[in-house]
N, C-alpha and C positions, 0 to 999 in steps of 0.2 A: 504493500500500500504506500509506505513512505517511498520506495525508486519512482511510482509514479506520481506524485505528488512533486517529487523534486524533478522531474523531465517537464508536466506542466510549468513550473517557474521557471524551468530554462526555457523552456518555449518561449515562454512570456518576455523574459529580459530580451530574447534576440527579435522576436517581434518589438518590441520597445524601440530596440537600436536602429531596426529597418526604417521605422516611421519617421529617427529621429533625425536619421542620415537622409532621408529623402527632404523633411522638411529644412535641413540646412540648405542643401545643396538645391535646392528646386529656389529657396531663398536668394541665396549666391547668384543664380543665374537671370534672376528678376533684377538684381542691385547689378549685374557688368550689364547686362541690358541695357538700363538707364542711364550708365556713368561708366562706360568704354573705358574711358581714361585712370578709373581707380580700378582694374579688373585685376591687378597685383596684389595690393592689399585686399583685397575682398575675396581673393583666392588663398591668399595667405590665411585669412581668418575663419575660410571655409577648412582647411584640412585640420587646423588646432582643432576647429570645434567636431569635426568628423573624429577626430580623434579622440577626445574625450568623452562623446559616446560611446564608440565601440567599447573605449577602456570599460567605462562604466559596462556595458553591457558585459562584457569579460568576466568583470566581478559579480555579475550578479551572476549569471552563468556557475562559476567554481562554487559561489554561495549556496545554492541551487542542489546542488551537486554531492556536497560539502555535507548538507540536510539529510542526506540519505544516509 
């Protein structure tokens, strides 16, 4: 009972991560749209925050895991 319980919350975090990463990055490509000329920093800002999700998703994940 507990392995599936913990595979639902990994589910869950890496659905988390999918949505979070898309809503960055669908964001990202609305803001160089607008403003061509900042499409540097805004891509720069896009992979930190890409990246902080996954970690976070990461963590919840082992968390998840970890539960079982």
């Amino acid at each position: 009972m507990t392995g599936s319980i913990a595979a639902l919350g990994a589910g869950l975090a890496v659905i988390g991560a999918g949505i979070g990463i898309g809503q960055v990055g669908g964001k990202a490509m609305e803001g160089i749209s607008r403003q061509p000329e900042a499409a540097s920093k805004i891509q720069t800002a896009m992979i930190i925050a890409a990246a902080l999700v996954e970690g976070v998703a990461l963590f919840g994940v082992v968390v998840a895991l970890l539960g079982k």
